[in-house]
MARTORMI-120320 format. One record per atom (N, C-alpha, C): residue number from 1; atom name; x, y, z. Coordinates in nm, 3 decimals. Layout:
BEGIN
node n->NUM&atom->CA&px->X&py->Y&pz->Z
...
***
This chain:
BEGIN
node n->1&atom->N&px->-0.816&py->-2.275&pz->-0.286
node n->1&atom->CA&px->-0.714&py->-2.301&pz->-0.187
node n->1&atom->C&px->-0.715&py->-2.447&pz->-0.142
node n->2&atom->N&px->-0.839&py->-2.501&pz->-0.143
node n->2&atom->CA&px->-0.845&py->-2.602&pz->-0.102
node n->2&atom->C&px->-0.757&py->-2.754&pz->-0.169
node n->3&atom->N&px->-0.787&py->-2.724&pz->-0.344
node n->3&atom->CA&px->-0.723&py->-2.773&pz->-0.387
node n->3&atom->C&px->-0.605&py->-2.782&pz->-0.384
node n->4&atom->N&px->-0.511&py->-2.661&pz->-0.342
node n->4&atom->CA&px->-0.396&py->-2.664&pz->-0.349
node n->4&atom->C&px->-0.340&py->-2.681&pz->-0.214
node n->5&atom->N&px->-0.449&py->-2.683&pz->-0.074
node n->5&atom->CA&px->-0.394&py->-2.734&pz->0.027
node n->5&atom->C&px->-0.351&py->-2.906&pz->-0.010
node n->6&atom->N&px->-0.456&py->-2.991&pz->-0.059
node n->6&atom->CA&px->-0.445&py->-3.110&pz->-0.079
node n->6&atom->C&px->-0.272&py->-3.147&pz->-0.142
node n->7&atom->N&px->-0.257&py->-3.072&pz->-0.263
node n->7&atom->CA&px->-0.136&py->-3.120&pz->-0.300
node n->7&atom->C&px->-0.018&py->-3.089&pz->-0.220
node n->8&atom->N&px->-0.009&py->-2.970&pz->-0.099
node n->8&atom->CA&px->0.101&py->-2.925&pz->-0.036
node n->8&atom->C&px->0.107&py->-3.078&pz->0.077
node n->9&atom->N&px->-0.033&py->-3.129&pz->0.135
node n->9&atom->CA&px->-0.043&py->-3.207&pz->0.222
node n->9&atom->C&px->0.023&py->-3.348&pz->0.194
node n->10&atom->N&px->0.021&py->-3.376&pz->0.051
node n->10&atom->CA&px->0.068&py->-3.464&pz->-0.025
node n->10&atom->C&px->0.242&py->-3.503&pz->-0.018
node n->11&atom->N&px->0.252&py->-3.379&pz->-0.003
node n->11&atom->CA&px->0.454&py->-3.364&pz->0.031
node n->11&atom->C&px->0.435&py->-3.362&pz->0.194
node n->12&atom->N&px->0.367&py->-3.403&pz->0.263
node n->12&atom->CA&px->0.409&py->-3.442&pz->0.399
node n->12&atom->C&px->0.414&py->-3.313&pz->0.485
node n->13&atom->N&px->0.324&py->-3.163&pz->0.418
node n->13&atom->CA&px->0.326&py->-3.027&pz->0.497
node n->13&atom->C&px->0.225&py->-3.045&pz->0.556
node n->14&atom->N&px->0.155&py->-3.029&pz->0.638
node n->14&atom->CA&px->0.017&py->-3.027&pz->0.681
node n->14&atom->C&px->-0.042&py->-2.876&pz->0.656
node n->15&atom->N&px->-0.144&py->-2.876&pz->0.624
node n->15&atom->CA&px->-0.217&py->-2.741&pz->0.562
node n->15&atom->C&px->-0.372&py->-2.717&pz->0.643
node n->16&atom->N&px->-0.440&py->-2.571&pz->0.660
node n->16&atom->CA&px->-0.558&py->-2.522&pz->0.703
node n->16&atom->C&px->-0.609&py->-2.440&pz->0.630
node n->17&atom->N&px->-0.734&py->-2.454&pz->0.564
node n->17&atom->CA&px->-0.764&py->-2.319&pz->0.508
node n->17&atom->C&px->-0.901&py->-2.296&pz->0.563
node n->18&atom->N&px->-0.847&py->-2.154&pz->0.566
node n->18&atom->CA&px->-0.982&py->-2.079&pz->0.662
node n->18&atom->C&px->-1.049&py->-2.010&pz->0.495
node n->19&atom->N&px->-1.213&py->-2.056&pz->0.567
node n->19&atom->CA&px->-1.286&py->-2.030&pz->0.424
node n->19&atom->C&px->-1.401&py->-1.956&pz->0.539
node n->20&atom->N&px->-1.482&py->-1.862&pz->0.446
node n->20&atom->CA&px->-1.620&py->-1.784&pz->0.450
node n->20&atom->C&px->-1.730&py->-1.872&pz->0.398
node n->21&atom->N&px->-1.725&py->-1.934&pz->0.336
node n->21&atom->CA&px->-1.790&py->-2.054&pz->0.223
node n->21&atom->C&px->-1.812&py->-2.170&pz->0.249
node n->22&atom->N&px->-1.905&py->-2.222&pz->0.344
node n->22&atom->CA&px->-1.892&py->-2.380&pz->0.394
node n->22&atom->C&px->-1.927&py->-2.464&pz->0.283
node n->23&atom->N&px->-2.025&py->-2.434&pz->0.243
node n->23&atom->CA&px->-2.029&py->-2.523&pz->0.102
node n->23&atom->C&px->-1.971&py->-2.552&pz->-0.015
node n->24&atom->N&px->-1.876&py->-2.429&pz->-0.074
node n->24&atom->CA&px->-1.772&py->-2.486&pz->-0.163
node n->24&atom->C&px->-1.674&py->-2.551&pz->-0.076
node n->25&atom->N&px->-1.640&py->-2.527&pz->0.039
node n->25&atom->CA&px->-1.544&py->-2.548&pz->0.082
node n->25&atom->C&px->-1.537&py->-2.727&pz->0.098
node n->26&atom->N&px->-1.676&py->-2.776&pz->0.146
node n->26&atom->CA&px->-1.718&py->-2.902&pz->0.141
node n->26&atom->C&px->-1.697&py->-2.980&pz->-0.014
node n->27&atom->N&px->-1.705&py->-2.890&pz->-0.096
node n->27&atom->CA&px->-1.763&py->-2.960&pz->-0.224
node n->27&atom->C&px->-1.570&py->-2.957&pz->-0.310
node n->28&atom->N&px->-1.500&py->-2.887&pz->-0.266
node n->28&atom->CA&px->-1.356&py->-2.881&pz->-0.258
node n->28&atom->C&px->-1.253&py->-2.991&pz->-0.176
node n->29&atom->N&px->-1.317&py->-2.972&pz->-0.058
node n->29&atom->CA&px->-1.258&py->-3.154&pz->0.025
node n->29&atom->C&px->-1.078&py->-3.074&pz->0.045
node n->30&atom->N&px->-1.054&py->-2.953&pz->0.146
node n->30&atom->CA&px->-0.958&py->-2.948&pz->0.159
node n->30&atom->C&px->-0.939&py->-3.033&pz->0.255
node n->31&atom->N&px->-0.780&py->-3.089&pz->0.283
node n->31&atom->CA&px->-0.711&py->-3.183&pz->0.395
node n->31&atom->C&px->-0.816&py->-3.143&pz->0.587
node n->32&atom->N&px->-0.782&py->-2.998&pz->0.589
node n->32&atom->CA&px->-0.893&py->-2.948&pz->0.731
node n->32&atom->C&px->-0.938&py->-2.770&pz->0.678
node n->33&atom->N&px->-1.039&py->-2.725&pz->0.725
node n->33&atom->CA&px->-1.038&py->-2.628&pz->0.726
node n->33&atom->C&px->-1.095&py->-2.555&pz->0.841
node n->34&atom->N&px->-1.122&py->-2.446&pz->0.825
node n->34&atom->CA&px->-1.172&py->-2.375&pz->0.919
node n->34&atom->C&px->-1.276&py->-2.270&pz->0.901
node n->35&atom->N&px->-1.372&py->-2.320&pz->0.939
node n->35&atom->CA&px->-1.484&py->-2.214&pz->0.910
node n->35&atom->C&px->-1.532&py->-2.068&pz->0.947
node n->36&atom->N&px->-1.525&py->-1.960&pz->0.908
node n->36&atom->CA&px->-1.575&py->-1.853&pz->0.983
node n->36&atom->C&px->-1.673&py->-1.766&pz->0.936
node n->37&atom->N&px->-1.796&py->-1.787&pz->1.026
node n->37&atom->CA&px->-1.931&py->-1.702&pz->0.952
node n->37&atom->C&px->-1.918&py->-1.566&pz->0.940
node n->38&atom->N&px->-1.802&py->-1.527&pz->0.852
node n->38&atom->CA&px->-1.755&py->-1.359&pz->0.818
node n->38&atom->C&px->-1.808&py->-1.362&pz->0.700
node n->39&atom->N&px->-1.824&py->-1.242&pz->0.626
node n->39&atom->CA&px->-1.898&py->-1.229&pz->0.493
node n->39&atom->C&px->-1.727&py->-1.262&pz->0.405
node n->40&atom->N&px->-1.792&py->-1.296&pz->0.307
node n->40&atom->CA&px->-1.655&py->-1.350&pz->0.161
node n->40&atom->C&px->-1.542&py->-1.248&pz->0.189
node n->41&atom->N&px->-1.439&py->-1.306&pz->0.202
node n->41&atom->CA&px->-1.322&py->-1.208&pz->0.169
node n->41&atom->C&px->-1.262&py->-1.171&pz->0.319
node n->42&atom->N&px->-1.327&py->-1.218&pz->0.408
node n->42&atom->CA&px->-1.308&py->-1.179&pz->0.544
node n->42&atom->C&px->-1.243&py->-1.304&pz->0.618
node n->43&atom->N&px->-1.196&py->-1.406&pz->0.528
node n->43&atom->CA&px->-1.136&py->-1.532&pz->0.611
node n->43&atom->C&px->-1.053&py->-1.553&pz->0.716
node n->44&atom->N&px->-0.954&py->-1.403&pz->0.703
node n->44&atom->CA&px->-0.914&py->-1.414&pz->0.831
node n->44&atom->C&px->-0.944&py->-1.291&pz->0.958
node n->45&atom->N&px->-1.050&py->-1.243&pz->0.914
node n->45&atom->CA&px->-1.091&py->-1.159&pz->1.027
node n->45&atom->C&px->-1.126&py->-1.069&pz->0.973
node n->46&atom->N&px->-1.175&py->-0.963&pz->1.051
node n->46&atom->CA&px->-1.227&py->-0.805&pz->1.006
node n->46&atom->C&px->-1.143&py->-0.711&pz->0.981
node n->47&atom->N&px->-1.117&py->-0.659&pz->0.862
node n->47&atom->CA&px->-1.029&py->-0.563&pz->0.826
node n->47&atom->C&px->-1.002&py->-0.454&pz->0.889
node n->48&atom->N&px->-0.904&py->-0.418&pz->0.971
node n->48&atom->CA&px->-0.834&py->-0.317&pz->0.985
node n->48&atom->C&px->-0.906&py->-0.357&pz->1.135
node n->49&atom->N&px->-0.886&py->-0.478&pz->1.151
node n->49&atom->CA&px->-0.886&py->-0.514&pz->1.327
node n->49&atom->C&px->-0.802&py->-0.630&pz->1.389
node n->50&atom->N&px->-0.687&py->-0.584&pz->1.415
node n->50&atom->CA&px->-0.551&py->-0.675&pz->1.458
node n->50&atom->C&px->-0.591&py->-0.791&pz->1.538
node n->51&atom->N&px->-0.644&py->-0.738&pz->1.683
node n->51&atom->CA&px->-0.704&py->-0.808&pz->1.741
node n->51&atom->C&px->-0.789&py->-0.916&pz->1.711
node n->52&atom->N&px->-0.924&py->-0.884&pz->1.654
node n->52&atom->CA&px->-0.995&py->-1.005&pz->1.513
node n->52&atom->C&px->-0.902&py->-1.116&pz->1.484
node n->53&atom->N&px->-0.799&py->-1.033&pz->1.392
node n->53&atom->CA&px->-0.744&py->-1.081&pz->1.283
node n->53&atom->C&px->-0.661&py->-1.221&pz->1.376
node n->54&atom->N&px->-0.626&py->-1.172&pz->1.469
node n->54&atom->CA&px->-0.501&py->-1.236&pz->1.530
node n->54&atom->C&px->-0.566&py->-1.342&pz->1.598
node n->55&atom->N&px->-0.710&py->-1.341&pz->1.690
node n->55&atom->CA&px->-0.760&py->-1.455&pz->1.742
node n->55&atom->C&px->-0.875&py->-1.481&pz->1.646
node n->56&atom->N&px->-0.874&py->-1.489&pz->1.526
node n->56&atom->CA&px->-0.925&py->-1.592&pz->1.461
node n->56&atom->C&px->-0.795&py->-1.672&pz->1.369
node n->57&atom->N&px->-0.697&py->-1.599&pz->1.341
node n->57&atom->CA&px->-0.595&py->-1.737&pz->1.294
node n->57&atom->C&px->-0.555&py->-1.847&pz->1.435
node n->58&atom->N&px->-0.538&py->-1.750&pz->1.568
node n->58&atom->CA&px->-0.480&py->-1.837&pz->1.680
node n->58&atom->C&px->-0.562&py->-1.952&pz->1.727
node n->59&atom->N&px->-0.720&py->-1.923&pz->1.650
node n->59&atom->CA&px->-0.827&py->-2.035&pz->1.679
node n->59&atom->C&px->-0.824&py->-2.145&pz->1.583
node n->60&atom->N&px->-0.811&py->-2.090&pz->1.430
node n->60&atom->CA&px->-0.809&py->-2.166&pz->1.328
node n->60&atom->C&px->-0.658&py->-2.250&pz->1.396
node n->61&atom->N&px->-0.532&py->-2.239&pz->1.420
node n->61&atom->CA&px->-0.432&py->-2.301&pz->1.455
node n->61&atom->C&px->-0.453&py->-2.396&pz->1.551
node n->62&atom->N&px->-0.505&py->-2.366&pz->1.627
node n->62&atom->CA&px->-0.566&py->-2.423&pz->1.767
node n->62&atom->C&px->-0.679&py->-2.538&pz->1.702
node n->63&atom->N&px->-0.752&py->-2.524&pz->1.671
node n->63&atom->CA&px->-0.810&py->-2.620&pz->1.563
node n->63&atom->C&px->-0.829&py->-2.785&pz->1.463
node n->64&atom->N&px->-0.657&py->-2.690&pz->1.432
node n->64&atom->CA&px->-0.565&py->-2.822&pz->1.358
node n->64&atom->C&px->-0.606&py->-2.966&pz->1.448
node n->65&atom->N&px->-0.594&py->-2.987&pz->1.619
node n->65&atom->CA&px->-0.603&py->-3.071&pz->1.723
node n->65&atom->C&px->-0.712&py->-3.137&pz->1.672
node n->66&atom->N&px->-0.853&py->-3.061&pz->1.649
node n->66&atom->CA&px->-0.949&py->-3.147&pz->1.670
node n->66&atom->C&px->-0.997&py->-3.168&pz->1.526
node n->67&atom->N&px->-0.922&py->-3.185&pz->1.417
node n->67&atom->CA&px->-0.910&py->-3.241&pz->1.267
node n->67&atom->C&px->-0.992&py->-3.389&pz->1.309
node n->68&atom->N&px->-1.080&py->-3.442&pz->1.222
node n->68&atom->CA&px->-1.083&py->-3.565&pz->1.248
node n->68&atom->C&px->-1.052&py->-3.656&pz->1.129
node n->69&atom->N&px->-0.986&py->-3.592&pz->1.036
node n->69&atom->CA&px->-0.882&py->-3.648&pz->0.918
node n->69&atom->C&px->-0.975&py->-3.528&pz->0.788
node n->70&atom->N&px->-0.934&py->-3.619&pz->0.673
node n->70&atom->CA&px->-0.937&py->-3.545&pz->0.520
node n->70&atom->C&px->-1.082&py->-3.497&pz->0.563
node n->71&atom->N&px->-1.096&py->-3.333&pz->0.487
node n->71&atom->CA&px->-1.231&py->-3.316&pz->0.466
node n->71&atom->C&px->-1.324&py->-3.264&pz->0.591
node n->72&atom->N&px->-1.215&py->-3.209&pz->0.735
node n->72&atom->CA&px->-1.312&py->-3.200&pz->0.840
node n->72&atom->C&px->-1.297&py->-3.085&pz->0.842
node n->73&atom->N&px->-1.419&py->-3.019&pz->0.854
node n->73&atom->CA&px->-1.417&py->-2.853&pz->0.854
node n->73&atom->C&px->-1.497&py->-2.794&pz->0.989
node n->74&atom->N&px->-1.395&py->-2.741&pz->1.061
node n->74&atom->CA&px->-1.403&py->-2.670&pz->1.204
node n->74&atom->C&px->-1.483&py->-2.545&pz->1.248
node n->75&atom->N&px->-1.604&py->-2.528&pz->1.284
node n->75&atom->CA&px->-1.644&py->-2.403&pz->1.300
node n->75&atom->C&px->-1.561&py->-2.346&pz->1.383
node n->76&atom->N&px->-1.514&py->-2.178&pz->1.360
node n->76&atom->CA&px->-1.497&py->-2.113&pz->1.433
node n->76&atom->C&px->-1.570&py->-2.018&pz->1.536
node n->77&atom->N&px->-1.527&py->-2.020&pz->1.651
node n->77&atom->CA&px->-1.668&py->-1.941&pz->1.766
node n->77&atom->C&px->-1.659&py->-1.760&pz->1.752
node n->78&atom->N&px->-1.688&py->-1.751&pz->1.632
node n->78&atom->CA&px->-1.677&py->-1.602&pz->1.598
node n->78&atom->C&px->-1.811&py->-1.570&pz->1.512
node n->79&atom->N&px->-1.857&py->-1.441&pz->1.584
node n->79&atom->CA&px->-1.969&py->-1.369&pz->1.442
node n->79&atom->C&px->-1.930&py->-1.207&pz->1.413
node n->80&atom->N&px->-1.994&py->-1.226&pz->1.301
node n->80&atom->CA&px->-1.906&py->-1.076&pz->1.246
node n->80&atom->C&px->-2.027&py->-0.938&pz->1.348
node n->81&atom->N&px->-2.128&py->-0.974&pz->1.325
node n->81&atom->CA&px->-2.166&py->-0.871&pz->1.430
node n->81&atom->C&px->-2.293&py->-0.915&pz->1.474
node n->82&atom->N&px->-2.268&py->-0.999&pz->1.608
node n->82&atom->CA&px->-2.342&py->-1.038&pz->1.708
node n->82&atom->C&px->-2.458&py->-1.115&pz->1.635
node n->83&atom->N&px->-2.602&py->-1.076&pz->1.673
node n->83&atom->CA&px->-2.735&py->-1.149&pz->1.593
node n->83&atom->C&px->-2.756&py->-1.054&pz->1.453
node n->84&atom->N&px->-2.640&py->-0.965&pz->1.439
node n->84&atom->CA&px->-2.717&py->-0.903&pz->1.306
node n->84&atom->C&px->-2.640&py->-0.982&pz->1.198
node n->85&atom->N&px->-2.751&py->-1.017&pz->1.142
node n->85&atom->CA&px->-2.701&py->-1.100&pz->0.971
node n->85&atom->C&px->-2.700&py->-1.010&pz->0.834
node n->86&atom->N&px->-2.750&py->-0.927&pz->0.878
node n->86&atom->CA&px->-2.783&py->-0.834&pz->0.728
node n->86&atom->C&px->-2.638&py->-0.808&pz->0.648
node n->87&atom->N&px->-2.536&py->-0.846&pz->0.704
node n->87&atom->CA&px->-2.469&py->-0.881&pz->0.569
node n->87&atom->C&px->-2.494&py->-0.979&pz->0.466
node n->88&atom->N&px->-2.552&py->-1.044&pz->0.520
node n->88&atom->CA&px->-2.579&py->-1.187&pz->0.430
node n->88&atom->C&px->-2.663&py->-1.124&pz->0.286
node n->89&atom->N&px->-2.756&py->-1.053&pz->0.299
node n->89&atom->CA&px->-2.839&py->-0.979&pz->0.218
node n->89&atom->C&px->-2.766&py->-0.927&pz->0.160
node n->90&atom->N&px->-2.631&py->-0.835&pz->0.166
node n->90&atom->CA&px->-2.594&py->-0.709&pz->0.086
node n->90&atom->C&px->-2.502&py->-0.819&pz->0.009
node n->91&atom->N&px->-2.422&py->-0.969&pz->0.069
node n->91&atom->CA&px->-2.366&py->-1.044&pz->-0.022
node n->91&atom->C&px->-2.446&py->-1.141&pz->-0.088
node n->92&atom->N&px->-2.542&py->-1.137&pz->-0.092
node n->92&atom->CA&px->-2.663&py->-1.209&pz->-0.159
node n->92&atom->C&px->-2.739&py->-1.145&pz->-0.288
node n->93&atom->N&px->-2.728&py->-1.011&pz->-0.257
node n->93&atom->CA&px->-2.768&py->-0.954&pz->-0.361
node n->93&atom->C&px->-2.640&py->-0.925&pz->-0.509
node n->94&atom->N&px->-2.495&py->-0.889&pz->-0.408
node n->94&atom->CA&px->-2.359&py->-0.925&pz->-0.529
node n->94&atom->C&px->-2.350&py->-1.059&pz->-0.596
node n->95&atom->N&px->-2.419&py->-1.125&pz->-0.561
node n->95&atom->CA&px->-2.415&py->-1.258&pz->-0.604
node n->95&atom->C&px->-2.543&py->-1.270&pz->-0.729
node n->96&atom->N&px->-2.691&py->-1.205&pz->-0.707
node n->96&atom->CA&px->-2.743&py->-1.232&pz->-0.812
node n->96&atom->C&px->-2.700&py->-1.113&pz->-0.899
node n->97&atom->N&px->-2.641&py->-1.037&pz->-0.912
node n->97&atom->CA&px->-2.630&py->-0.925&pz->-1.003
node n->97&atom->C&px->-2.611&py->-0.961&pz->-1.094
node n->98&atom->N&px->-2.579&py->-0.892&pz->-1.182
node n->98&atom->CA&px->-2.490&py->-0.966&pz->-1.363
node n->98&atom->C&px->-2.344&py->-1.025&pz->-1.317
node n->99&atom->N&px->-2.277&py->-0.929&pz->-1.265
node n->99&atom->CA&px->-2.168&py->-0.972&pz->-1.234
node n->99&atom->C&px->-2.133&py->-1.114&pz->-1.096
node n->100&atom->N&px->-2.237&py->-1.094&pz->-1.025
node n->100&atom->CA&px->-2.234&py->-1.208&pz->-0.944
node n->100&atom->C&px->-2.272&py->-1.313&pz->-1.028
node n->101&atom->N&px->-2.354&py->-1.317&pz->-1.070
node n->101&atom->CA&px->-2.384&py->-1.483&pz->-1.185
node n->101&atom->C&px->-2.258&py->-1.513&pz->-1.253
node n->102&atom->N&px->-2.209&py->-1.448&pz->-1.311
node n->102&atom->CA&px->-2.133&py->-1.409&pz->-1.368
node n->102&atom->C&px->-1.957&py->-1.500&pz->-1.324
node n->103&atom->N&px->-1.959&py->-1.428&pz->-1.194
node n->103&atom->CA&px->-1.872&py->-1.489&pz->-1.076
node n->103&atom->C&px->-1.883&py->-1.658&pz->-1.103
node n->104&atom->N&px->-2.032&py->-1.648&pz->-1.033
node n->104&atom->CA&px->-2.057&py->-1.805&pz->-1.035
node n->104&atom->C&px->-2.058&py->-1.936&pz->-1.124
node n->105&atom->N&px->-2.076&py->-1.852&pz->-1.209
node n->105&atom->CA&px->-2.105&py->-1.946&pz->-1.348
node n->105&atom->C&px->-1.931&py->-1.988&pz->-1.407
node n->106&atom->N&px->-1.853&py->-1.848&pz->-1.380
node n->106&atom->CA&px->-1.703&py->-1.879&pz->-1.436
node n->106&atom->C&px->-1.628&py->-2.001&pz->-1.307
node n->107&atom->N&px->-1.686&py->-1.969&pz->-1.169
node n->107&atom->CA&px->-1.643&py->-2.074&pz->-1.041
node n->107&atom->C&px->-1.696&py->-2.210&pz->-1.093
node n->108&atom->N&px->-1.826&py->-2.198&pz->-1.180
node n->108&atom->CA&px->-1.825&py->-2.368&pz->-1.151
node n->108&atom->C&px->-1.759&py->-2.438&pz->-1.260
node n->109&atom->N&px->-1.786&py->-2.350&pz->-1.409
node n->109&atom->CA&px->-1.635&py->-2.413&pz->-1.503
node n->109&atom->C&px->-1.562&py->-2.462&pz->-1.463
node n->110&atom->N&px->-1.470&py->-2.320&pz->-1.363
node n->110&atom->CA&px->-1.334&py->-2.391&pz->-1.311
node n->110&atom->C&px->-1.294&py->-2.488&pz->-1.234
node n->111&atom->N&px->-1.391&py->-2.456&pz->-1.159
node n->111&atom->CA&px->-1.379&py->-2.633&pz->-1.084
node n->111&atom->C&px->-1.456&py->-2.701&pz->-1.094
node n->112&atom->N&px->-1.521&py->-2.763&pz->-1.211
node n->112&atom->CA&px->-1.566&py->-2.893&pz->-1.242
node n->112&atom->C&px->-1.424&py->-2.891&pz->-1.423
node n->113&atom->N&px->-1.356&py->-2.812&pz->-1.434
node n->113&atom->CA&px->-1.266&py->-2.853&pz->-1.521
node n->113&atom->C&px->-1.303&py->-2.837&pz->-1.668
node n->114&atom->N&px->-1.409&py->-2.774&pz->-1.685
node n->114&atom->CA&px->-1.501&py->-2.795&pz->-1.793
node n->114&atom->C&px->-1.459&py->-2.642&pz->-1.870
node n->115&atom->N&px->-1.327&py->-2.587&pz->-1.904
node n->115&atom->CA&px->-1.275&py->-2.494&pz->-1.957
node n->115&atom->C&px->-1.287&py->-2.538&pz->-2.105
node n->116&atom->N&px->-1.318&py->-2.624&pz->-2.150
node n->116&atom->CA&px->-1.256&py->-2.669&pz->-2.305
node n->116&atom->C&px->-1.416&py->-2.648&pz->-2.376
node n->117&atom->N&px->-1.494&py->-2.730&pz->-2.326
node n->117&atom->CA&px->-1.612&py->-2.759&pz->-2.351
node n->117&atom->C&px->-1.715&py->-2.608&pz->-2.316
node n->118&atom->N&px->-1.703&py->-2.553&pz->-2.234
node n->118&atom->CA&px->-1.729&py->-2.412&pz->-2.173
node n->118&atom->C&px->-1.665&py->-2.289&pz->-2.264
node n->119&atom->N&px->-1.608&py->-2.312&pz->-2.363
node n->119&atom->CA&px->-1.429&py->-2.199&pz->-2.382
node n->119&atom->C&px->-1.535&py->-2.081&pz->-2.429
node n->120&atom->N&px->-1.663&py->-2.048&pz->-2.441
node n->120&atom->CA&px->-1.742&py->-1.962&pz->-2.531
node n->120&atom->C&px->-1.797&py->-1.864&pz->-2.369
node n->121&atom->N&px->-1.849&py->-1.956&pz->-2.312
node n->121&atom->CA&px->-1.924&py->-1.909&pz->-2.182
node n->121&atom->C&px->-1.850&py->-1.838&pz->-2.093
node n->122&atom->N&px->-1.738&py->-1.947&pz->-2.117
node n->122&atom->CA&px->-1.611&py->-1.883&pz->-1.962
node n->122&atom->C&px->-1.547&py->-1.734&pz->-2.052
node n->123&atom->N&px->-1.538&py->-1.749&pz->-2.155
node n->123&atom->CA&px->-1.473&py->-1.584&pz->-2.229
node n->123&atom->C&px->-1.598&py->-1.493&pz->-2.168
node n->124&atom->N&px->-1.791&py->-1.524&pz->-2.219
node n->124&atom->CA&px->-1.867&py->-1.436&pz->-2.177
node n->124&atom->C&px->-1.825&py->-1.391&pz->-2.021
node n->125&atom->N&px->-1.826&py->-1.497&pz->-1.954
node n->125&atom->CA&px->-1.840&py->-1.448&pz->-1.798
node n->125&atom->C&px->-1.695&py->-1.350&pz->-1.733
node n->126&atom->N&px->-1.601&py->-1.397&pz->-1.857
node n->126&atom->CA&px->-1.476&py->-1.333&pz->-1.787
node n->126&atom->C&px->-1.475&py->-1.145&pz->-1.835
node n->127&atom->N&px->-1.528&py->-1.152&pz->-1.958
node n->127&atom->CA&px->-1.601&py->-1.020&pz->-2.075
node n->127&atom->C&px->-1.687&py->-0.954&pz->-1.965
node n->128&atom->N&px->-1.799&py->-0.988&pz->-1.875
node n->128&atom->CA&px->-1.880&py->-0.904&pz->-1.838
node n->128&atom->C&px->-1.818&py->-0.873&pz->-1.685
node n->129&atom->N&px->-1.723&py->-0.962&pz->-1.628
node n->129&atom->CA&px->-1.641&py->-0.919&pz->-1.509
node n->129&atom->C&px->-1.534&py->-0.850&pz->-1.531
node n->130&atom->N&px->-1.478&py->-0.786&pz->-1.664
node n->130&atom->CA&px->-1.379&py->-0.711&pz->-1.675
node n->130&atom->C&px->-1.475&py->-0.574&pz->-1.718
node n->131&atom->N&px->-1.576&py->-0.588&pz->-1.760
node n->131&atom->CA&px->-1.675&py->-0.500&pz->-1.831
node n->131&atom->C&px->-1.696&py->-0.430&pz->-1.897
node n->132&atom->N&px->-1.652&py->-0.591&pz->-1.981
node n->132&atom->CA&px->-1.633&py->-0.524&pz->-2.113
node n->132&atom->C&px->-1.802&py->-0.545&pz->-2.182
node n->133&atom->N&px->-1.873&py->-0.609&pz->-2.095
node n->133&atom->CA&px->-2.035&py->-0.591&pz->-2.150
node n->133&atom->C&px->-2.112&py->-0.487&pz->-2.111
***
């Protein structure tokens, strides 16, 4: 997203992307983003909670103000459940699985661009995420 905030920002739109991911998100360099310590997939709030959903975009919006140009990424004052982290573990462990490596290894191809030179690896990783291994 990030990448493609940059080019919308480019035509004079201004863009936010709310990421789960501070570190790709850094290593991506969108125009601003917005950070929220929700587990992956949860960028804009907790599923099947309006409320959530609605004051973490109205924060991420609210936000935009204190941009301090390209590349500034905003924590949001939200946790998914209080001092308990143990999600971090259950998405830590999808991540080393077969299929989480898997994930990862096809993410960094794609964005370091390296599809041509990769074209053997990125088929494996895309083969064992459709599962067909």
């Amino acid at each position: 997203m990030g990448l493609i905030a940059r080019i919308v920002e480019a035509h004079g739109i201004p863009t936010l992307v709310y990421c789960t991911v501070r570190d790709i998100t850094a290593k991506v360099n969108p125009p601003r983003a917005a950070f929220l310590d929700y587990p992956v997939g949860n960028a804009a709030g907790r599923p099947n909670d309006a409320a959530d959903q609605r004051a973490v975009i109205e924060a991420g919006l609210r936000s935009m103000k204190q941009s301090t140009g390209p590349g500034s990424i905003i924590d949001l004052p939200f946790t998914w459940n209080g001092e308990d982290r143990s999600w971090e573990e259950d998405i830590r462990s999808i991540y080393l699985s077969k299929k989480g490596g898997a994930v990862l290894r096809r993410q960094r191809i794609l964005m370091e661009g390296l599809q041509e030179e990769f074209a053997d690896e990125l088929r494996r990783c895309e083969d064992t995420l459709c599962g067909i291994q």
